[in-house]
Backbone as JSON, one array per atom type, in Angstrom:
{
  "sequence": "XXXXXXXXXXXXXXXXXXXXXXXXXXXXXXXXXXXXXXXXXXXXXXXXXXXXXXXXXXXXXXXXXXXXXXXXXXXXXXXXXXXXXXXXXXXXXXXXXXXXXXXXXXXXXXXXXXXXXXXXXXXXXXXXXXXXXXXXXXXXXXXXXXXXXXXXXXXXXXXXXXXXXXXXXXXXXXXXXXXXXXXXXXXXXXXXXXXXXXXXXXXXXXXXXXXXXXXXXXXXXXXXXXXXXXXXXXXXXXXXXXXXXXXXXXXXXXXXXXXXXXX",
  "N": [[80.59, 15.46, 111.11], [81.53, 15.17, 114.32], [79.1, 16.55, 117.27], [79.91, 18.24, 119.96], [79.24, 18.58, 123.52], [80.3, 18.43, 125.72], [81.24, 19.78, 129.15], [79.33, 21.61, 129.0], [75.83, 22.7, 130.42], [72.4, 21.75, 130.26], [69.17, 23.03, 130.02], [65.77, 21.99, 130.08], [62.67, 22.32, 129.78], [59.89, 20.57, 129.75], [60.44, 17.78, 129.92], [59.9, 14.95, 130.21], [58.5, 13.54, 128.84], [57.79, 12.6, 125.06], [59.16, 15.03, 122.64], [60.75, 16.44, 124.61], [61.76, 14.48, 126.05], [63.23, 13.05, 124.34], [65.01, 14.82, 123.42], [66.08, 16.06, 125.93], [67.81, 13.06, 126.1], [69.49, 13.4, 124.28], [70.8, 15.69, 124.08], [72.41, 14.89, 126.4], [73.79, 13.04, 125.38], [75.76, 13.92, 123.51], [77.32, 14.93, 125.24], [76.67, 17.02, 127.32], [75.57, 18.1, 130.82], [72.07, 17.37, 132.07], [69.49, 19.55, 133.11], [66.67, 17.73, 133.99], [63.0, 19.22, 133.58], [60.12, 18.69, 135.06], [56.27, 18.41, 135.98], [53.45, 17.49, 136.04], [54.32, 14.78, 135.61], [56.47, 13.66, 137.38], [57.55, 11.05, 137.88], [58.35, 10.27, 135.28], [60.14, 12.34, 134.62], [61.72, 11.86, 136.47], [62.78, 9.44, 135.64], [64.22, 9.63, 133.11], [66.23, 11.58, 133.76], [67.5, 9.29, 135.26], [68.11, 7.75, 133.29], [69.75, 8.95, 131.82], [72.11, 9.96, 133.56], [72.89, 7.2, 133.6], [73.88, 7.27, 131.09], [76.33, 8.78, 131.62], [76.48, 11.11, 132.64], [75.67, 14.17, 134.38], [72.81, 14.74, 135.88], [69.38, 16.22, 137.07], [66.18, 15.8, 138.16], [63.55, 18.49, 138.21], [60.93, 19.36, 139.64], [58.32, 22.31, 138.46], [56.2, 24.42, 138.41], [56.19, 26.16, 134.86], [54.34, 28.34, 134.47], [54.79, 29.53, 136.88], [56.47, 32.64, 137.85], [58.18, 32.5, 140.19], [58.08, 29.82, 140.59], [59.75, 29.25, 138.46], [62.17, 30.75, 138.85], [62.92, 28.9, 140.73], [63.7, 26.57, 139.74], [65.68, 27.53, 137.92], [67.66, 28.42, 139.8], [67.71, 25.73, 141.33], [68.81, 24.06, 139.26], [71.29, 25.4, 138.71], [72.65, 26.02, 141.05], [73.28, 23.24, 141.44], [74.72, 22.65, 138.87], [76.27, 24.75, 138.34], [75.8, 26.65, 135.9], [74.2, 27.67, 132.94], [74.16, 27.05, 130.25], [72.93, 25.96, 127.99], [69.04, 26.23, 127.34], [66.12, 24.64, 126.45], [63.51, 25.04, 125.65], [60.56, 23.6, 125.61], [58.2, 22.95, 126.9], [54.26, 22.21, 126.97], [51.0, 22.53, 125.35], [48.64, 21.03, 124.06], [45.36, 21.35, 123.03], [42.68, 20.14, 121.61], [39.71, 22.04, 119.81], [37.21, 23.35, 118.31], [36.39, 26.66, 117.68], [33.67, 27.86, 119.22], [33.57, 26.15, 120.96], [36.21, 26.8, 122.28], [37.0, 27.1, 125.25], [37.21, 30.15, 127.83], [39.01, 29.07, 129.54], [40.35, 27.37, 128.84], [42.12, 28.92, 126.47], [43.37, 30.3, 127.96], [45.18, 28.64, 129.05], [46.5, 27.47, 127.19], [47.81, 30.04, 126.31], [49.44, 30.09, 129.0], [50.62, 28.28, 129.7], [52.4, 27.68, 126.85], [53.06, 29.88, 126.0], [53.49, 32.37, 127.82], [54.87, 30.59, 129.88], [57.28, 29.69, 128.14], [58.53, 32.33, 127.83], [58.7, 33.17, 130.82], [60.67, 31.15, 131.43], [62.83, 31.65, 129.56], [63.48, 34.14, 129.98], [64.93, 34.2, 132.75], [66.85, 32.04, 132.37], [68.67, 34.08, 130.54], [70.13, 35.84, 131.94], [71.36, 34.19, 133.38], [73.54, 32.81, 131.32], [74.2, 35.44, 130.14], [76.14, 36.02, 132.32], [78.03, 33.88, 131.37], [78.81, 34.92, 129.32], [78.12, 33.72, 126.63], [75.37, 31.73, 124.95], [72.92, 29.48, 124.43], [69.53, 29.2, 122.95], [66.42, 27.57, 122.72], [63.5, 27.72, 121.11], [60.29, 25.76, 121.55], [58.41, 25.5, 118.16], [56.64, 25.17, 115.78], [54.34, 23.76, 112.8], [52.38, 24.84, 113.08], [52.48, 27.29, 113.46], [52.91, 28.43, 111.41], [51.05, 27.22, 109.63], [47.32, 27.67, 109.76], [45.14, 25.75, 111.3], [41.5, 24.03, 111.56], [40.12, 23.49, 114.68], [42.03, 24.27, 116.34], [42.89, 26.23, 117.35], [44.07, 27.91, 119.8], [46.58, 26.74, 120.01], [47.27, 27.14, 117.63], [47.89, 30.05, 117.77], [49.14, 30.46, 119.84], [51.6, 29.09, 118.92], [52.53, 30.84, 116.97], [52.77, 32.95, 118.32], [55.2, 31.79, 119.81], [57.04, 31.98, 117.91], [57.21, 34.67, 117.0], [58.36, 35.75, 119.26], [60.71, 34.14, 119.37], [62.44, 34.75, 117.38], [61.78, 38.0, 118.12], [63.81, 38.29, 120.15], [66.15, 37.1, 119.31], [67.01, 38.88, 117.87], [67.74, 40.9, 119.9], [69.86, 40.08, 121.59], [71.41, 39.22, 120.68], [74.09, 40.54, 120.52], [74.8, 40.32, 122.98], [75.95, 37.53, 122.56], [74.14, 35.51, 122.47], [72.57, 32.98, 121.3], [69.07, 32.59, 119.6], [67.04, 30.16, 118.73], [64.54, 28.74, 116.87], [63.12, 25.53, 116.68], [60.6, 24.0, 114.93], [58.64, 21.9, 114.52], [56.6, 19.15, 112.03], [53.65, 17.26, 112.5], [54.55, 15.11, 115.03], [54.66, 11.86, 116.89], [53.82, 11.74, 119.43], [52.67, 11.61, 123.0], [51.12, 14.15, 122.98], [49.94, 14.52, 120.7], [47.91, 12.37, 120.34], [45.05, 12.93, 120.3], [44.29, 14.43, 118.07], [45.24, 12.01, 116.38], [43.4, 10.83, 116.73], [41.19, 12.29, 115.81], [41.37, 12.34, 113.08], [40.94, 9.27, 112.81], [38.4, 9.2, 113.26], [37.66, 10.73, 111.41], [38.34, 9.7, 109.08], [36.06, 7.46, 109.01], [36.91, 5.1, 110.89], [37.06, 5.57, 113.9], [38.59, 4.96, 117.19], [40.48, 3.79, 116.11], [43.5, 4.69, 116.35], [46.26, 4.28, 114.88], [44.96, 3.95, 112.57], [44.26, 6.86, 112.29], [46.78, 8.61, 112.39], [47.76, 6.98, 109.73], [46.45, 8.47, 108.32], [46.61, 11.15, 108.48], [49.41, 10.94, 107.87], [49.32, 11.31, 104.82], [49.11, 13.81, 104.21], [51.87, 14.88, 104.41], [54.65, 15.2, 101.99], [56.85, 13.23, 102.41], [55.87, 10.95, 103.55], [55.5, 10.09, 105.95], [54.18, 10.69, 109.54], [55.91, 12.41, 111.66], [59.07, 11.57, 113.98], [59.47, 11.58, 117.23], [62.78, 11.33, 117.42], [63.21, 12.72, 115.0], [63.77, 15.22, 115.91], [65.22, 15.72, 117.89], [68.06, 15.72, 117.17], [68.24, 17.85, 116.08], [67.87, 20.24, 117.57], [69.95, 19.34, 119.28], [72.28, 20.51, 117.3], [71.37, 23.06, 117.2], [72.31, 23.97, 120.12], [75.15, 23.74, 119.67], [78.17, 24.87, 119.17], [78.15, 24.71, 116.4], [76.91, 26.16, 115.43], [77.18, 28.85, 115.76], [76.53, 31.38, 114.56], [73.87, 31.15, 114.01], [70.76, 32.57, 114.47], [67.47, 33.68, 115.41], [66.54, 32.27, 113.45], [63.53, 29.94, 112.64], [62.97, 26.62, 112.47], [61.95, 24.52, 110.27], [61.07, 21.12, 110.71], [59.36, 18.78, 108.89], [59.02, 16.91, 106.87], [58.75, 17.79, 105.0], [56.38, 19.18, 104.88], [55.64, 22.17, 105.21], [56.81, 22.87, 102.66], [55.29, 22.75, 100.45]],
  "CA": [[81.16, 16.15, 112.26], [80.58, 14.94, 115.85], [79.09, 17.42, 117.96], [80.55, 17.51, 121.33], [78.72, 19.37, 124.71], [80.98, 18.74, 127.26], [80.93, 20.74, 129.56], [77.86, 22.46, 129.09], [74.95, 22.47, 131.26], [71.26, 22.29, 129.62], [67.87, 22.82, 130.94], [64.74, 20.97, 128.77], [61.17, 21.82, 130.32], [58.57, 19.69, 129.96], [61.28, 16.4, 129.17], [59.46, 13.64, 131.06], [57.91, 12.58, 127.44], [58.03, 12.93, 123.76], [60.06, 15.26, 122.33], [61.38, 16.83, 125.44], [62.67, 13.17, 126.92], [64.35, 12.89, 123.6], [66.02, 16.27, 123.39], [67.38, 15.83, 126.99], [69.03, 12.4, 126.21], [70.66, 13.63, 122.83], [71.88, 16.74, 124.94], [73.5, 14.21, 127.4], [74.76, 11.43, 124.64], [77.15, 14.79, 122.57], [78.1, 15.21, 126.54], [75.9, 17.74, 128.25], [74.75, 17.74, 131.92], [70.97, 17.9, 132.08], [68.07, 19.58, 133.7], [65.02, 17.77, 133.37], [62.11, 19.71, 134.2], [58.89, 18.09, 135.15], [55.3, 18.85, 136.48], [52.57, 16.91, 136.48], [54.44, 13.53, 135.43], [57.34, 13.85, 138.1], [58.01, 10.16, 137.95], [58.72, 10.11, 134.53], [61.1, 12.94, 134.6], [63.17, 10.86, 137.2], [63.09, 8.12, 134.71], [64.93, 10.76, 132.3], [67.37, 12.02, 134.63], [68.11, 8.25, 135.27], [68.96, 7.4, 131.96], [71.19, 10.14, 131.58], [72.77, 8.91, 134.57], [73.33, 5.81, 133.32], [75.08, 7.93, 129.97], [77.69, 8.7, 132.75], [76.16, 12.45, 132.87], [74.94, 14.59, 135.34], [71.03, 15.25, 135.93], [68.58, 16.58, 137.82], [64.89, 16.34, 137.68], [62.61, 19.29, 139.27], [59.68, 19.95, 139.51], [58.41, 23.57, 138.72], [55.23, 25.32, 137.04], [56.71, 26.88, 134.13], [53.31, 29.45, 134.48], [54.62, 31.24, 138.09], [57.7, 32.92, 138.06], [58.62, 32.45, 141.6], [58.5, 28.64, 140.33], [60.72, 29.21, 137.39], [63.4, 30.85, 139.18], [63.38, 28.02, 141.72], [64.16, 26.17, 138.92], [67.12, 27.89, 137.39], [68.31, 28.19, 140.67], [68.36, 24.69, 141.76], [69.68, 23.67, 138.76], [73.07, 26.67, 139.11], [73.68, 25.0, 142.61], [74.05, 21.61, 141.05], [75.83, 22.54, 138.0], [77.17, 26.03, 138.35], [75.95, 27.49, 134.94], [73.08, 27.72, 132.18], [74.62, 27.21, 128.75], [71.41, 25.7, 127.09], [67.51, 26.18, 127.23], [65.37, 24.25, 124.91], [61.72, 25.82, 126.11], [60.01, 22.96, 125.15], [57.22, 22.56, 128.13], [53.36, 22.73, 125.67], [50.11, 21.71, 125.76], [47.51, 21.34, 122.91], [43.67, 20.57, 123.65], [41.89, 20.76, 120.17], [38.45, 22.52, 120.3], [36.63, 24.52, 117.64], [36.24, 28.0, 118.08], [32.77, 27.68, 119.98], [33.82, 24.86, 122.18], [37.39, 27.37, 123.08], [36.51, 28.29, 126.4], [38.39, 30.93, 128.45], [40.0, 28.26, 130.84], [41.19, 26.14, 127.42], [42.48, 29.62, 125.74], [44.33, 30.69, 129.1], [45.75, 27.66, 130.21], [47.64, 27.54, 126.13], [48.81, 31.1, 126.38], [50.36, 30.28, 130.28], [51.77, 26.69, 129.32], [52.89, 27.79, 125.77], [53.75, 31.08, 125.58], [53.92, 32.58, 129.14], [56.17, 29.57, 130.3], [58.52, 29.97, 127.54], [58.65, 33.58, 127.75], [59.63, 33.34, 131.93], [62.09, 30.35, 131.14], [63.79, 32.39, 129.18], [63.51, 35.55, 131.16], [65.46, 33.42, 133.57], [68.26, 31.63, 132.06], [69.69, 34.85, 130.16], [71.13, 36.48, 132.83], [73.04, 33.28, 133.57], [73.61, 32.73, 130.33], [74.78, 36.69, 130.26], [77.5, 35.85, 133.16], [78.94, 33.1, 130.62], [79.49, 35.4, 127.68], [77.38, 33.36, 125.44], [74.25, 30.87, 125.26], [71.92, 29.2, 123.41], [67.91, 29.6, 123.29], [66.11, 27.14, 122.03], [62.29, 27.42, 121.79], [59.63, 24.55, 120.37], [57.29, 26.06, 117.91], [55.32, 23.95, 115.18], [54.09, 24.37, 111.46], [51.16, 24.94, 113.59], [53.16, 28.27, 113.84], [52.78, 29.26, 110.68], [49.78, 27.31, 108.67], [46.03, 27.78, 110.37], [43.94, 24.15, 111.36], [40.61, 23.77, 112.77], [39.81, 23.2, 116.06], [43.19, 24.13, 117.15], [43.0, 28.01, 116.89], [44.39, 28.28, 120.97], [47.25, 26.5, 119.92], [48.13, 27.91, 116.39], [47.94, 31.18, 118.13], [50.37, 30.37, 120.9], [52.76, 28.89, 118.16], [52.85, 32.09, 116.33], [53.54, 33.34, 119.26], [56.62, 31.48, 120.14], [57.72, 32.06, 116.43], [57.54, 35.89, 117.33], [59.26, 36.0, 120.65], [62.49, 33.68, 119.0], [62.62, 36.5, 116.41], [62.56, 39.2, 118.75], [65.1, 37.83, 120.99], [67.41, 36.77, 118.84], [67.88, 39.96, 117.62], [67.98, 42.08, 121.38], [70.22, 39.24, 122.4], [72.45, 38.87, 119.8], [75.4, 41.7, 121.45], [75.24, 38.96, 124.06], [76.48, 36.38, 122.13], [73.2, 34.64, 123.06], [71.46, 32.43, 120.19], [67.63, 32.36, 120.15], [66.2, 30.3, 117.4], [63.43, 27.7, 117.28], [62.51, 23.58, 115.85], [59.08, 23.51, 114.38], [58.04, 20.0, 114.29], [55.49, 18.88, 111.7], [53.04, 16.51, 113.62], [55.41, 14.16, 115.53], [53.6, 10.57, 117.11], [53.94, 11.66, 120.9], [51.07, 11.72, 123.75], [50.3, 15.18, 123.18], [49.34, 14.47, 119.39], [46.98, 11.71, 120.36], [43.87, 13.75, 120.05], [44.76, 14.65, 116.68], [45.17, 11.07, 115.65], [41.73, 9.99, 117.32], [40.39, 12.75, 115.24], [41.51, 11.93, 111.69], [40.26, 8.53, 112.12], [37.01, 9.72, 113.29], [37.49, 11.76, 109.82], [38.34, 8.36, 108.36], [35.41, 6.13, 109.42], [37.61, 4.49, 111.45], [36.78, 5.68, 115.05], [38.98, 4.3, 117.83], [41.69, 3.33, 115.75], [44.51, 5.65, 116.59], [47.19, 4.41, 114.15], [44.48, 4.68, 111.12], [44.6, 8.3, 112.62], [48.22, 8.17, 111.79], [48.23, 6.83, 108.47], [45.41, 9.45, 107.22], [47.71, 12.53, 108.45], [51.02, 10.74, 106.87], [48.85, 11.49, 103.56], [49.49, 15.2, 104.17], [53.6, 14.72, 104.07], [55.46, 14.65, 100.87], [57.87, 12.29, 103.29], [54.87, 9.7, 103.11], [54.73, 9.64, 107.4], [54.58, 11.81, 110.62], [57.38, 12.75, 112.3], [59.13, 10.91, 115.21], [60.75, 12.47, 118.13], [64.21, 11.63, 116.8], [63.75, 13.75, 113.65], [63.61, 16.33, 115.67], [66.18, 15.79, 119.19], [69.16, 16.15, 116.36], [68.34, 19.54, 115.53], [67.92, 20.86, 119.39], [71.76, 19.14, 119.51], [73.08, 21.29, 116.74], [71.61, 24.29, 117.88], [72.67, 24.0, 121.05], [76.56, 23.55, 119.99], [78.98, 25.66, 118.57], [78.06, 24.55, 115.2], [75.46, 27.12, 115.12], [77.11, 29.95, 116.49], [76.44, 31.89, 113.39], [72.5, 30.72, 113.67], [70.78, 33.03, 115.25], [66.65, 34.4, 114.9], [65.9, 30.99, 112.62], [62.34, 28.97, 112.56], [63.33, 25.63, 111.55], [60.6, 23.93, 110.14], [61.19, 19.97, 110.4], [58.25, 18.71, 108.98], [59.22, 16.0, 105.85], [58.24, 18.84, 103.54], [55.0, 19.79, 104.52], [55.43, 23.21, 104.87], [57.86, 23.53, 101.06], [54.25, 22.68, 99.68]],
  "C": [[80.43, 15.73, 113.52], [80.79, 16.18, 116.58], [79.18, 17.1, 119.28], [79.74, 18.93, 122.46], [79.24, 19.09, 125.41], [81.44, 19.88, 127.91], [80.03, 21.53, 129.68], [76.53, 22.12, 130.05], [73.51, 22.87, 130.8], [69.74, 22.11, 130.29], [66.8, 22.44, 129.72], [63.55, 21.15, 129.57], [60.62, 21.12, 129.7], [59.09, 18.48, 129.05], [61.14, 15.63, 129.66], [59.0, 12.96, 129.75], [57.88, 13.09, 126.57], [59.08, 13.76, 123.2], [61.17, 15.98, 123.21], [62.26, 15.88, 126.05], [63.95, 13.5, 125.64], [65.57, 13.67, 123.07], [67.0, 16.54, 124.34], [68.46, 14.79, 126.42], [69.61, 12.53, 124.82], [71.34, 14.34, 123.72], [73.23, 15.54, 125.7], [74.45, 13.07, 126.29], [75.86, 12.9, 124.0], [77.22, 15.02, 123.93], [77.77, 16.3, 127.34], [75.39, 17.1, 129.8], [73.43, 18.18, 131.76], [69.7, 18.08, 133.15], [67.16, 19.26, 133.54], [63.89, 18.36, 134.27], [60.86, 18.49, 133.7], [57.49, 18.63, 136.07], [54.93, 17.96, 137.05], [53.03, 15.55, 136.05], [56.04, 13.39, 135.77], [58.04, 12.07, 138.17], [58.84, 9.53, 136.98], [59.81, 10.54, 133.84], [62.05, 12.63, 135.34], [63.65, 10.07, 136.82], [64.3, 8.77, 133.52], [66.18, 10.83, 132.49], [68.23, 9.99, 134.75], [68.83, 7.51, 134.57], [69.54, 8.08, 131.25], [72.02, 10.1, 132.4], [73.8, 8.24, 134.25], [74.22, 5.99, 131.69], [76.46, 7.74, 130.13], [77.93, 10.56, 132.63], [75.84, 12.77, 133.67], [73.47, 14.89, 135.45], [70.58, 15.03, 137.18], [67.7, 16.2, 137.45], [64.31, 17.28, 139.19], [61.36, 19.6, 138.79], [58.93, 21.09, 139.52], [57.01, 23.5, 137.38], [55.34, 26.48, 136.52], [55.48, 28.43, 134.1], [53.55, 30.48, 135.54], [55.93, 31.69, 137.87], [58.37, 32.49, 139.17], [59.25, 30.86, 141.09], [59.68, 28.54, 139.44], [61.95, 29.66, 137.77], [63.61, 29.68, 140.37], [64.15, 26.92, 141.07], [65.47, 25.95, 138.12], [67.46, 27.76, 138.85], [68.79, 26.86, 141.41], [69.11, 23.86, 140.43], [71.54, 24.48, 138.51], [73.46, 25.3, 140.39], [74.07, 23.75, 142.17], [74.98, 21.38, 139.89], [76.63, 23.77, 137.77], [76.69, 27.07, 137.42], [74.77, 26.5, 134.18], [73.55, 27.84, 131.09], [73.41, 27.0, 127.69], [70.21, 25.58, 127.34], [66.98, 25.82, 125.94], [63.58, 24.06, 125.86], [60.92, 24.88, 125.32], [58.29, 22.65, 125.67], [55.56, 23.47, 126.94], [52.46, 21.77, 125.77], [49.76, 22.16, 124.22], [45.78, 20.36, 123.15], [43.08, 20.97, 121.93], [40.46, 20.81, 120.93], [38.02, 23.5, 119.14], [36.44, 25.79, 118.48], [35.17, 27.93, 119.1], [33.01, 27.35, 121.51], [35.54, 25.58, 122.87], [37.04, 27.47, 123.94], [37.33, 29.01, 127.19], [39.4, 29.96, 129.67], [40.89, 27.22, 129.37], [42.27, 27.66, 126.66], [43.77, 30.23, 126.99], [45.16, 29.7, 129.4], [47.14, 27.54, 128.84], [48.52, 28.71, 126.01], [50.01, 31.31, 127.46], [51.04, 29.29, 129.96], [52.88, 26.95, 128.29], [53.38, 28.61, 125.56], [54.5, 31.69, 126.77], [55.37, 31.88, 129.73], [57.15, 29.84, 129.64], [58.94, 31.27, 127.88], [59.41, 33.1, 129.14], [60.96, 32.36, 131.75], [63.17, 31.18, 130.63], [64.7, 33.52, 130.0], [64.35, 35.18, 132.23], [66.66, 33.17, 133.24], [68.95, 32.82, 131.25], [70.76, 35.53, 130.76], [72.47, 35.25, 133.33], [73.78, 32.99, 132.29], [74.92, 34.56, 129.55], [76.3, 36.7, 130.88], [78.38, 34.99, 132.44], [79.87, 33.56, 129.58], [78.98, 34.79, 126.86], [76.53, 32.28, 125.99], [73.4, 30.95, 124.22], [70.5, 29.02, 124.24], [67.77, 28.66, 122.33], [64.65, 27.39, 122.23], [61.63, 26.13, 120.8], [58.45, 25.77, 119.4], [56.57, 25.19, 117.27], [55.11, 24.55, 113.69], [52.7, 24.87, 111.77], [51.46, 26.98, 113.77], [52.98, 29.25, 112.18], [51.56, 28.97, 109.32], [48.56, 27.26, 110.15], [45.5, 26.24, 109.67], [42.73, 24.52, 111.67], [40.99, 23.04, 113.68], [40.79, 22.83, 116.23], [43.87, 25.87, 117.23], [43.99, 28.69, 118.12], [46.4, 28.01, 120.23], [48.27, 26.79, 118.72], [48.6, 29.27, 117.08], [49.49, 31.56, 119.17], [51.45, 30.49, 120.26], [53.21, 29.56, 117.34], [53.51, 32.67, 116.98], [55.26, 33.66, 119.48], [57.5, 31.99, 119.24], [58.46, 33.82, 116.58], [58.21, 36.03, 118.18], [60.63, 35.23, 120.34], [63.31, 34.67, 118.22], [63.14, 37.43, 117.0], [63.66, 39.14, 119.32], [66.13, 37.54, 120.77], [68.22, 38.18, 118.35], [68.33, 41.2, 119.12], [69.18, 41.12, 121.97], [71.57, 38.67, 121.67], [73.49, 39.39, 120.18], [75.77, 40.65, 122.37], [75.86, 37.87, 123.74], [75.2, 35.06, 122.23], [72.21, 33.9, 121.82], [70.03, 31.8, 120.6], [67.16, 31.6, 118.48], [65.33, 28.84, 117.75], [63.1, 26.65, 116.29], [60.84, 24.28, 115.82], [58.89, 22.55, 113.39], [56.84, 20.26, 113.25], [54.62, 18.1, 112.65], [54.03, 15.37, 113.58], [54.34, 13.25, 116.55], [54.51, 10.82, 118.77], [52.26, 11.74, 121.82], [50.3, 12.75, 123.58], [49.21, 15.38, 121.95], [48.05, 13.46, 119.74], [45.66, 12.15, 120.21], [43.6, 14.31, 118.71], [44.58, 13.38, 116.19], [43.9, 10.78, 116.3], [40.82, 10.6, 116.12], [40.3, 12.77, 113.42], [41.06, 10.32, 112.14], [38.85, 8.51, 112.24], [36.62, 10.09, 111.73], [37.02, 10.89, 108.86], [36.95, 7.47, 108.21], [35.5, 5.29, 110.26], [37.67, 4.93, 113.63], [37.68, 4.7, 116.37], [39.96, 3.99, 117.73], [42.97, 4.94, 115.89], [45.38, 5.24, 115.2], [46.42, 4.28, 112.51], [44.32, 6.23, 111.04], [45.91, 8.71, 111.61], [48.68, 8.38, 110.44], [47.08, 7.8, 107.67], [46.21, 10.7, 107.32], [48.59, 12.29, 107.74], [50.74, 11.45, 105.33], [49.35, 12.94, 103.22], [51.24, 15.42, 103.89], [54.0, 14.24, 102.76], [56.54, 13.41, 101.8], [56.9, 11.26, 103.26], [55.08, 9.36, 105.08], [54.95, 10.79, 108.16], [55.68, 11.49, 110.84], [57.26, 11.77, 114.08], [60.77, 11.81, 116.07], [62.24, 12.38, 117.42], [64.88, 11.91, 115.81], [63.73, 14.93, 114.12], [65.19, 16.91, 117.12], [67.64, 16.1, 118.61], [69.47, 17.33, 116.21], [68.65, 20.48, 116.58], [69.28, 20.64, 119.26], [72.25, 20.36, 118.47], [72.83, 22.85, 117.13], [71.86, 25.26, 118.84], [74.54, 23.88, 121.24], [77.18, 24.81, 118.97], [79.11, 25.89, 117.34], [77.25, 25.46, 114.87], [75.67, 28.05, 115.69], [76.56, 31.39, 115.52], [74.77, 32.01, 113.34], [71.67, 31.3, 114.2], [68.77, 33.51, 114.49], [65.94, 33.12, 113.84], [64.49, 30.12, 113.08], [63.0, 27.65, 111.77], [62.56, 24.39, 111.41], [61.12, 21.87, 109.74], [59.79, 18.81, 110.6], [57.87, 17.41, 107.52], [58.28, 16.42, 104.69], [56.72, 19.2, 103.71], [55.11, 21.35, 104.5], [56.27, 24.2, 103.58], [56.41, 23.22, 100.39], [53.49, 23.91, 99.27]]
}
């Protein structure tokens, strides 16, 4: 079954790179217009928008810190004026700093609860009401298997991703009368920039120091699938739960992770 978004209008924080780029341009290839949000790598999110463009879609990129509100409705709002309406949010915008417990410090533990949780939370808080005026809408948030197994020295960031896990939950069910679907992708570890710190640190584990992609192949070990995950095992799933195929879908964690967490 091809899934079709025309017509629809979707917003994607933090889609200048990894799985956020690739979540916008699926949105736009089944025929969505898209918002790309961007921050601190505003050049890259024009690069986005451009090649959604060049689809023969509509896009924006803006720039907004998903942490103030004031910013976040500037956000929804300039994307309404350019496309009229808020059919899809995929609350993707997420940091991860690894750090043992010790080495957390209150500017590393704050900055994951405002990026990761906070942010999603106002995004949301935002697009429902337009979303409300439509008669129906989809929620997407990112969470992680980080969401539901405990690592070291990543305690800020498991925490957050519990988080998220809880707030798709609640929402789906207060939000459901609305017609409004809230449910959330949790990626196993996928080979984007934010993971890089992760792979430095398994080959450290290794012996292997420096080497990033012996990083790589020491995590793959952990996957019954025999590798990490790559953005476009996961920009598929955002598409379906963003279309009509999933109106039914509502309150779901959907762990795409090449079986690590059926272990």
């Amino acid at each position: 079954m091809k899934i079709s978004l025309e017509g629809r209008a979707a917003l994607v924080t933090g889609a200048s790179s990894g799985i956020g780029r690739a979540a916008a341009l699926a949105l736009a290839e089944s025929g969505a217009d898209v918002c790309v949000h961007g921050h601190a790598h505003m050049a890259e999110a024009e690069a986005v928008a451009h090649a959604i463009m060049k689809l023969g879609r509509k896009a924006i990129a803006v720039s907004a810190d998903v942490t103030v509100s004031d910013e976040v409705n500037r956000l929804v709002r300039t994307m309404v004026k350019e496309f009229g309406r808020v059919d899809i949010a995929f609350a993707n915008a997420g940091i991860m700093q690894l750090a043992r417990l010790e080495e957390t410090t209150d500017e590393v533990w704050r900055r994951h609860l405002d990026i990761n949780v906070t942010g999603a939370f106002l995004t949301v808080r935002r697009v429902v009401p337009e979303m409300k005026r439509l008669g129906k809408g989809k929620v997407i948030t990112n969470g992680s298997i980080f969401g539901a197994y405990g690592v070291p020295s990543a305690v800020a960031y498991c925490v957050t991703k519990m988080a998220i896990h809880g707030l798709t939950r609640a929402l789906a069910i207060e939000l459901a009368p609305d017609h409004i679907n809230v449910n959330a992708v949790a990626p196993g570890n996928v080979v984007t920039p934010l993971n890089d710190p992760l792979y430095d640190l398994m080959a450290a584990k290794a012996g292997k120091p420096a080497d990033r992609e012996a990083g790589k192949h020491e995590l793959a070990h952990s996957y019954p699938w025999g590798r990490v995950g790559d953005v476009r095992d996961i920009a598929p799933a955002v598409v379906y739960l963003a279309s009509d195929a999933a109106d039914f879908v509502t309150g779901q964690i959907i762990f795409i992770d090449g079986g690590y967490s059926a272990q």
